[in-house]
C-alpha positions as CSV (number, residue, x, y, z in Angstrom):
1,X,94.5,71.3,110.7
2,X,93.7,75.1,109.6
3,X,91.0,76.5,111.0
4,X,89.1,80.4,110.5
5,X,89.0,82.9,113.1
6,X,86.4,85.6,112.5
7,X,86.7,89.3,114.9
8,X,82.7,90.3,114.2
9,X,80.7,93.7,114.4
10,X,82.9,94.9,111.1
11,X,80.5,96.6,108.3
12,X,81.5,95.6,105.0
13,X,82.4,98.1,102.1
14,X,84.3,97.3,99.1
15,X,84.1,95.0,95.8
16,X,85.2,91.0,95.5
17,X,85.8,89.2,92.2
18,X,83.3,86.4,91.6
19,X,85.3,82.8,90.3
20,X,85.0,80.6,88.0
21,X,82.4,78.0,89.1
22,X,83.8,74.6,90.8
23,X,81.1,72.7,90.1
24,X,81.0,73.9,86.1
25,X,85.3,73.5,85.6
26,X,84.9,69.9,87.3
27,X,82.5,68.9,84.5
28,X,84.5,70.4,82.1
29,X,87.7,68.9,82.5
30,X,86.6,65.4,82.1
31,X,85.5,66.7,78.8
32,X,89.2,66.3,77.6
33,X,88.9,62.7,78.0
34,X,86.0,62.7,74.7
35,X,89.2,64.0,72.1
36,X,92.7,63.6,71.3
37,X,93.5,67.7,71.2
38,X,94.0,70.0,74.0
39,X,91.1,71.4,75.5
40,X,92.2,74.7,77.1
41,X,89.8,76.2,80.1
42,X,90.1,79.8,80.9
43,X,89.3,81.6,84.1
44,X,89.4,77.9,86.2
45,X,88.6,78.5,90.0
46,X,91.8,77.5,92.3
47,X,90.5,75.2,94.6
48,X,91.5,71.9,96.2
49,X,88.9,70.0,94.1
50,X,90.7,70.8,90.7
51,X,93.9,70.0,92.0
52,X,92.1,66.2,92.7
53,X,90.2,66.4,89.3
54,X,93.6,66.7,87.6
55,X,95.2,64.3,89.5
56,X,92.4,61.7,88.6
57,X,93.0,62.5,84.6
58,X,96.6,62.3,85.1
59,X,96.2,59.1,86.5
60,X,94.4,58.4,83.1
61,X,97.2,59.6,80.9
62,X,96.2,63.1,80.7
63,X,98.4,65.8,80.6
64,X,97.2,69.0,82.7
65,X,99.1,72.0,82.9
66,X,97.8,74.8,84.6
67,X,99.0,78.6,83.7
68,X,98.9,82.0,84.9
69,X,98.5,80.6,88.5
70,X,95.8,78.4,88.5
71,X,93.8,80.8,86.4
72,X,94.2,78.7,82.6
73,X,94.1,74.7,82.6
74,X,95.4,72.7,79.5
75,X,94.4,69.2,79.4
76,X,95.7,67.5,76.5
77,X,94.7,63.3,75.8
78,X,96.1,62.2,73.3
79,X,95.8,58.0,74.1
80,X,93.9,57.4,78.1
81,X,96.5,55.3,79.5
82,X,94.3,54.0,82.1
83,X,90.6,53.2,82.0
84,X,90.8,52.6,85.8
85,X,89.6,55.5,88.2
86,X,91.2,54.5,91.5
87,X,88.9,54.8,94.9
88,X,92.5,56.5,96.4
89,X,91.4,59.7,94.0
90,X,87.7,59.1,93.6
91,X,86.6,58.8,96.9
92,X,87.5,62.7,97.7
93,X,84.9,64.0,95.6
94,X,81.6,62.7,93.8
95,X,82.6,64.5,90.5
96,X,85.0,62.2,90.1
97,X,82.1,59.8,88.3
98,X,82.1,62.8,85.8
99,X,85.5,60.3,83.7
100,X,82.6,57.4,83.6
101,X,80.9,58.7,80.2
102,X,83.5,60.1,77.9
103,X,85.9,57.3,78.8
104,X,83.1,55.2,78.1
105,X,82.5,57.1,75.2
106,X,85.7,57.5,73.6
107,X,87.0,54.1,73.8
108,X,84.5,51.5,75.2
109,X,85.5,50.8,78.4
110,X,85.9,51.9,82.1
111,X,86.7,51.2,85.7
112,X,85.6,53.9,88.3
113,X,85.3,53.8,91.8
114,X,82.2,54.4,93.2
115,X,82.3,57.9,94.7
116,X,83.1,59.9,97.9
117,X,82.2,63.3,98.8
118,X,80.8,65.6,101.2
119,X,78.4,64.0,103.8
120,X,75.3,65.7,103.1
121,X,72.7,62.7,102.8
122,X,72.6,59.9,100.4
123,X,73.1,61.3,96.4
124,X,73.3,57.4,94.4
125,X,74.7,57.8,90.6
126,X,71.7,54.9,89.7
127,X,70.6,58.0,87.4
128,X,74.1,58.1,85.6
129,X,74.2,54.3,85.8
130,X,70.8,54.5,84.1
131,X,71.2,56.7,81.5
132,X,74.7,54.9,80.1
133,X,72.6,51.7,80.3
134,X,70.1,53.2,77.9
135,X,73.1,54.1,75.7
136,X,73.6,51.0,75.3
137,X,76.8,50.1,78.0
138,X,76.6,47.2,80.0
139,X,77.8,47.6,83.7
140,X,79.1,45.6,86.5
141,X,79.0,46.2,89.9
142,X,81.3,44.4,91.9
143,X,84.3,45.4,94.7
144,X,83.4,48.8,95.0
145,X,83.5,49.6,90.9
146,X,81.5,50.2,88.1
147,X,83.0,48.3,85.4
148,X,81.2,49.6,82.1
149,X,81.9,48.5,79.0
150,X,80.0,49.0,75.3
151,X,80.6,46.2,73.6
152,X,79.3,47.4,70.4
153,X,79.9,51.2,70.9
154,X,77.3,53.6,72.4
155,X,74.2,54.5,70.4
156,X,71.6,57.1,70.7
157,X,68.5,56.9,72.8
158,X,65.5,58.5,74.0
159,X,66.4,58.8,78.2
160,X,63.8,60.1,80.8
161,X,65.5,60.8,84.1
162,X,63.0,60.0,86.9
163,X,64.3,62.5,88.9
164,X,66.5,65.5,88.1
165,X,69.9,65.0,88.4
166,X,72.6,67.3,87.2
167,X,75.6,64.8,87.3
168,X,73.8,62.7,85.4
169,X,72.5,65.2,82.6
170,X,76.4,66.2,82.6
171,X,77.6,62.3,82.2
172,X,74.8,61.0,79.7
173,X,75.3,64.2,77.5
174,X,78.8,63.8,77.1
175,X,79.0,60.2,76.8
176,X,76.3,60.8,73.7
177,X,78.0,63.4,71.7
178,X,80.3,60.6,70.4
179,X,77.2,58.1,70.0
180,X,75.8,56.9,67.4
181,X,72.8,58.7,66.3
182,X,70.8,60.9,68.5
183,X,69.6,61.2,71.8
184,X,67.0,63.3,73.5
185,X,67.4,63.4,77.6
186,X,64.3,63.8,79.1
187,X,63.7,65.7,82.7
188,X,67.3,67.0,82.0
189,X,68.5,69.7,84.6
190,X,68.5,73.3,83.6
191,X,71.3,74.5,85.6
192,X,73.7,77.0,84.4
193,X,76.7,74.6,84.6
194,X,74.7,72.3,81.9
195,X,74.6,75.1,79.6
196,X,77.9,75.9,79.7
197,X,78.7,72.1,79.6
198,X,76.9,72.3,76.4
199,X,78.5,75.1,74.7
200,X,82.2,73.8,75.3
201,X,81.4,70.7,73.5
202,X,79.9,72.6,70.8
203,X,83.0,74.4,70.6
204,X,84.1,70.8,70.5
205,X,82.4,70.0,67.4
206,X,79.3,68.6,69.3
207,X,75.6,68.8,68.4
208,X,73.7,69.9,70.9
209,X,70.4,71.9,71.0
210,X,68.2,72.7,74.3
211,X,70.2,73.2,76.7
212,X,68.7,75.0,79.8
213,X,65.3,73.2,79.0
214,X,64.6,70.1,80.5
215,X,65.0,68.6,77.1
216,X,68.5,68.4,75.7
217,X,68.9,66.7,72.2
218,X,72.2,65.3,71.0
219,X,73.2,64.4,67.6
220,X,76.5,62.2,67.7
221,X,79.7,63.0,66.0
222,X,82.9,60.9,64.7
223,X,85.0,62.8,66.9
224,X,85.4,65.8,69.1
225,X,88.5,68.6,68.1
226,X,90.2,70.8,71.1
227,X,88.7,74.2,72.0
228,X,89.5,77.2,74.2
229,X,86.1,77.8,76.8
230,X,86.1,80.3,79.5
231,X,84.1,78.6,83.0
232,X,80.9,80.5,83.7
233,X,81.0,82.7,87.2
234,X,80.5,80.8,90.2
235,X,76.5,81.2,91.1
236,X,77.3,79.8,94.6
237,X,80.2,81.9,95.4
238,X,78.6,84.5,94.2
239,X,75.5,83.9,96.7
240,X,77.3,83.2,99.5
241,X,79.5,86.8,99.4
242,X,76.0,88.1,98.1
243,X,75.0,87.2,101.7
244,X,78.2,88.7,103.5
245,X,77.1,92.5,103.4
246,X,73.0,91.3,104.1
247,X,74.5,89.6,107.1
248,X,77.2,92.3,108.5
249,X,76.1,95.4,107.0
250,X,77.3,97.6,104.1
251,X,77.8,97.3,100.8
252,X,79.7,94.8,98.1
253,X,79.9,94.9,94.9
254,X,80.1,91.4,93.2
255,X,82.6,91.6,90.0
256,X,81.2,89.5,87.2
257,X,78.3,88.4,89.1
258,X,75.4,88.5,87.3
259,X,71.5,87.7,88.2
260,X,70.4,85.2,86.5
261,X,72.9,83.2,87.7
262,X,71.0,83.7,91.2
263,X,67.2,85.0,90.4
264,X,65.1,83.3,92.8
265,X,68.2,83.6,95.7
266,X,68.2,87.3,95.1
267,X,64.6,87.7,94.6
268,X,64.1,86.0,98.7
269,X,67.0,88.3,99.1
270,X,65.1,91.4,98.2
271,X,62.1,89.8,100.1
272,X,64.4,89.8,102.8
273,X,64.9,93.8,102.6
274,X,68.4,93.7,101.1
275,X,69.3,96.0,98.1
276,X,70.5,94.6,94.8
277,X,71.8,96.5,91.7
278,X,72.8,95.6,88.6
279,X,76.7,97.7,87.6
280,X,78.8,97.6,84.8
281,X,81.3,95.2,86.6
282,X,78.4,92.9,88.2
283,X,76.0,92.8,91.1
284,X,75.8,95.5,94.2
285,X,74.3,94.4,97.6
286,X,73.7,96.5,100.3
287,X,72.2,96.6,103.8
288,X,72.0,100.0,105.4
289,X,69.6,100.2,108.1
290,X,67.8,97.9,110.6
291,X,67.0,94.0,110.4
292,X,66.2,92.2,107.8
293,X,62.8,90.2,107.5
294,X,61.9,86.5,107.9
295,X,61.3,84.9,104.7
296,X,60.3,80.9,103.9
297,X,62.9,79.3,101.7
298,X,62.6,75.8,99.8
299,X,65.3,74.4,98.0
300,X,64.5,73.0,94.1
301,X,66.5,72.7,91.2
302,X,67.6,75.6,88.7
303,X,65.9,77.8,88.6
304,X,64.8,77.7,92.0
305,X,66.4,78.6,95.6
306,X,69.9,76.6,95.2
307,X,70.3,73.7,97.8
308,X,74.3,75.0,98.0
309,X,73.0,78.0,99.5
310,X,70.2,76.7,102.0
311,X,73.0,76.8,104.5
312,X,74.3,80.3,103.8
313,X,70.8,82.0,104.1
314,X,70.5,80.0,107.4
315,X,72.9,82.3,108.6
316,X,71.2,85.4,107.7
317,X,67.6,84.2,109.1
318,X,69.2,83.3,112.4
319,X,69.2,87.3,112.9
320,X,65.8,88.0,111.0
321,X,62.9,90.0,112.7
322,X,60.2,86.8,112.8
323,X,60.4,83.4,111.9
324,X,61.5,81.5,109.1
325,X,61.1,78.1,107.7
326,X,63.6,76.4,105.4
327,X,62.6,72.8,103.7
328,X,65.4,70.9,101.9
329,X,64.4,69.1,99.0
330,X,67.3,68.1,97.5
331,X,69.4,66.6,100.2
332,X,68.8,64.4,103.3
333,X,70.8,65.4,106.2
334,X,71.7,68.7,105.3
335,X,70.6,70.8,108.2
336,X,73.7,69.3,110.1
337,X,75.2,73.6,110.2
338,X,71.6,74.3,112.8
339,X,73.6,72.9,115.8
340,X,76.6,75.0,115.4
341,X,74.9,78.0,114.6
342,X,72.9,77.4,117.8
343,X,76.4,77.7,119.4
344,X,76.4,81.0,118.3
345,X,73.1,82.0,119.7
346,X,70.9,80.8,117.1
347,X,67.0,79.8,117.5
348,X,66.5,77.1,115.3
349,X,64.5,73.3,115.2
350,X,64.9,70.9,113.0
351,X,62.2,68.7,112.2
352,X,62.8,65.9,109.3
353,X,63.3,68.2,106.0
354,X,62.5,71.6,107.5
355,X,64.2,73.9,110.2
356,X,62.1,76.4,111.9
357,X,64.3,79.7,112.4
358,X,62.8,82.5,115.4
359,X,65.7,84.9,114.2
360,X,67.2,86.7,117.5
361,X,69.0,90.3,118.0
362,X,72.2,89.4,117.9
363,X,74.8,86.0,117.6
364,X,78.0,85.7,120.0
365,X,81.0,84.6,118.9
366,X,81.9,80.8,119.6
367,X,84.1,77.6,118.1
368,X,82.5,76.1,115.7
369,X,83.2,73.0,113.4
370,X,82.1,72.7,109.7
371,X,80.8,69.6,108.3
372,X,80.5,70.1,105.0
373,X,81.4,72.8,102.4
374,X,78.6,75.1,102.2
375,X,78.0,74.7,106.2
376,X,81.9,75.9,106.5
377,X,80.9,79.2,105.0
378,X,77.7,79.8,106.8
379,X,79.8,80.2,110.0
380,X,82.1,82.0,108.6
381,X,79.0,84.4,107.3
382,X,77.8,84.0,110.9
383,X,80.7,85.2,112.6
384,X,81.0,88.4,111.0
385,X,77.6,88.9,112.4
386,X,78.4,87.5,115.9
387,X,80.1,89.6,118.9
388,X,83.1,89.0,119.8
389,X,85.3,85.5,118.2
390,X,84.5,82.8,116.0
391,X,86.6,80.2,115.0
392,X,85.5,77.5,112.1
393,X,87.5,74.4,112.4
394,X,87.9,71.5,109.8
395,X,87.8,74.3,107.1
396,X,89.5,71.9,104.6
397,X,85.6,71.4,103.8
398,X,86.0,75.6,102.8
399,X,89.1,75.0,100.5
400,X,87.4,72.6,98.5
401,X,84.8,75.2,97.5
402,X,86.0,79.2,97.9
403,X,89.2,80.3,97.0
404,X,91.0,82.8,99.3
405,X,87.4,83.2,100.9
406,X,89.8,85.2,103.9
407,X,91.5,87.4,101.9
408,X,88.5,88.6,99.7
409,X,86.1,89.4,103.0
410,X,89.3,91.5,104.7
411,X,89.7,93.3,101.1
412,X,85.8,94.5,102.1
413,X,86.9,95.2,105.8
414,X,86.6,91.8,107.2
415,X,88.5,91.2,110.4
416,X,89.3,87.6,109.6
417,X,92.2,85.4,109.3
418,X,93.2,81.8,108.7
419,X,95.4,80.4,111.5
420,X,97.4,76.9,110.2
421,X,97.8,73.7,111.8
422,X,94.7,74.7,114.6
423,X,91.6,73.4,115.4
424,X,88.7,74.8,117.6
C-alpha cells in the first residue's frame, strides 16, 4: 500500500494547473447513458474514480475510450446491455447511483446497488429515491438494490427536495430531460457541477432553464443527440493547493482557477491574512510574512464554505494566531482528520459537529493515516508545514480525488514523494 512522505519547512513558489473537477466528470459520464451518440468530455480529471465510473458503464454496454492520456473520454451507447449496476463496482464510490436516472430514463428500467463510498457519516440517496418516485418510477428495495422500474414511462413533476442534495438535483434532472412534460425541482442545489451538468445536456438537446438557482425547470425531450462538453475546473482541487502556499509560505499561482468557483473559501482565506489575485491564467495566493489569523468556518451548500474543504482549512488553523471553531453541517463524522493532526502537534477538541482549534507555533513531522479523501490531503498540507517527516498512509483515499497531487507540490518546491507498496 503507497503511502506520502512529506520533508517540511520548504516555501512554495511556482504555478500548478487546476483539473477538471471529479465530482462534475462523474456526473457527466452517466449522461451517455440518456442517448444513443457519443458524448465526448474534454479536459476529464485522471483519477481512480473515473477509471471505476467507466468500468460501471462498460459493465452496461458502454463503450469508453479515453484519449490523449486520460485527458478526452468518449462514451458511446448505442443499446445498454445491462440494466444491472453490480455492488462489486458500485460499492467503491456513491456516484455510482448517478446510472439510476438516465437508465431509468432512457429505457424504463434498472437494478443498482445501493452505494459505497468514503466513510464520512451517513449520506442516504432517500432524496434521489424520492424524486424518481415523483417522476413517476416505482421502486423496490430488496437484497441490497433498488430495482426501479416506470411502467408507463417517466412524466414531469413539480419535486421539492427537503433538504439540499446535489446527487439528487444531478439524478432527477437527468432522468426528466427525457420525461414527459415538465418538471420544476424545488430546493435544487446551486453548485457549480449542477450548472455544468445542465449545460452539457443542453448541448444534448435538453431544456433546461435555472440552473444555479435553487429552482431548475426541465422541459422533456424525445431524445437526447451526442455533444462535445469540456468539465468545469476542479473547485476542490483548486482550494486545497489554494491552501498549500497559506499553509507553507510563498506564492502559487493556480492555472484556470477561477473565484467564483471558491468565493466564500477565499473570502475566510483573505480573512485569514492570505493574498489572492486574480491573473490572466487564474488565481495567485501568497503568504509572505508572519501567521495567519484564526477565523470561524461553517460548512453549507454552494455558495457557502465547501464541506470538501473543512478538512483542508483544518490544517491551516492548526497554526493560526488564536482560536478557531469549525461546525460541519453537511456531514456526520467528518472531523475524523482532528486526531491525526493532533499527531502532528495540533490543538484541537471536537465536540459533536464543531472542533475547537487553539492554533500553535509550529507542527512536527509524524505518521499519519488518512481516512477519507479530503482528510488525506489535509496531512499532506500539514506536513509541509510540520518540522521534520510526515508520512500519510492509506493514500488510495488521495488517488481517488487529486491527480499527481506529489508531482504538482514538488513542481512549486515541495520536498515530497510517494514511496509504493508502504504504509506508516
Amino acid at each position: 500500500m503507497d503511502s506520502i512522505l512529506v520533508h517540511g519547512g520548504q516555501r512554495l513558489q511556482g504555478s500548478i494547473p487546476i483539473s477538471g473537477a471529479k465530482n462534475a466528470c462523474l456526473t457527466l459520464m452517466p449522461a451517455a447513458l440518456l442517448t444513443d451518440e457519443p458524448l465526448t468530455l474534454t479536459n476529464a480529471p485522471r483519477l481512480s474514480d473515473i477509471r471505476t465510473m467507466s468500468t460501471l458503464l462498460e459493465s452496461l454496454g458502454c463503450e469508453v475510450a479515453s484519449l490523449q492520456q486520460g485527458r478526452v473520454l468518449v462514451i458511446g451507447t448505442q443499446a445498454i446491455a445491462n440494466h444491472r449496476a453490480d455492488y462489486e463496482i458500485v460499492r467503491k464510490m456513491r456516484a455510482s447511483i448517478l446510472v439510476l436516472g438516465p437508465m431509468l430514463a432512457r429505457d424504463g428500467h434498472a437494478v443498482v446497488s445501493l452505494p459505497g463510498g468514503c466513510a464520512i457519516g451517513a449520506r442516504p440517496v432517500d432524496l434521489h429515491l424520492k424524486g424518481l418516485e415523483a417522476l413517476g418510477a416505482v421502486l423496490d428495495l430488496r437484497d441490497g438494490y433498488v430495482h426501479a422500474s416506470a411502467p408507463n414511462g417517466l412524466k414531469g413533476a413539480v419535486i421539492d427536495f427537503p433538504l439540499v442534495s446535489v446527487g439528487a438535483t444531478e439524478n432527477v434532472l437527468m432522468a426528466a430531460t427525457l420525461a414527459r412534460g415538465t418538471t420544476v425541482l424545488r430546493n435544487a442545489a446551486c453548485e457549480p457541477e449542477i450548472v455544468d451538468l445542465a449545460a452539457c445536456l443542453r448541448r444534448m438537446g435538453a431544456e433546461i432553464s435555472g440552473e444555479g438557482t435553487a429552482t431548475i425547470e426541465v422541459r422533456g425531450v424525445d431524445r437526447l443527440r451526442g455533444a462535445t462538453h469540456p468539465v468545469v475546473a476542479d473547485r476542490i482541487e483548486l482550494g486545497t493547493y489554494m491552501l498549500a502556499p497559506a499553509i507553507a509560505g510563498g506564492e502559487v499561482e493556480l492555472v484556470g482557477g477561477r473565484r467564483e468557483l471558491v468565493g466564500a473559501f477565499a473570502d475566510k482565506l483573505e480573512e485569514a491574512g492570505i493574498e489572492i489575485r486574480a491573473t490572466n491564467s487564474g488565481l495567485t495566493v501568497s503568504r509572505v510574512n508572519g501567521r495567519v489569523r484564526a477565523v470561524d468556518v461553517a460548512t453549507a451548500p454552494f455558495p457557502g464554505f465547501p464541506t470538501d474543504l473543512q478538512a483542508q482549512m483544518m490544517a491551516l488553523l492548526t497554526l493560526a494566531e488564536g482560536v478557531s471553531h469549525l461546525e460541519e453541517r453537511i456531514f456526520e463524522n467528518r472531523f475524523m482528520h482532528a486526531p491525526e493532526l493532533m499527531r502532528m502537534g495540533a490543538r484541537i477538541e471536537v465536540h459533536g459537529g464543531t472542533a475547537t482549534v487553539t492554533g500553535v507555533e509550529k507542527l512536527k513531522g509524524a505518521p499519519v493515516m488518512a481516512t477519507d479523501l479530503r482528510a488525506s490531503v489535509s496531512l499532506i498540507l500539514a506536513g509541509l508545514a510540520a518540522e521534520g517527516e510526515t508520512r500519510v498512509a492509506r493514500v488510495y483515499h488521495l488517488d481517488r480525488g487529486y491527480e499527481r497531487v506529489e508531482e504538482k507540490l514538488s513542481a512549486c518546491g515541495a520536498r515530497i514523494e510517494r514511496l509504493h507498496g508502504t504504509a506508516a
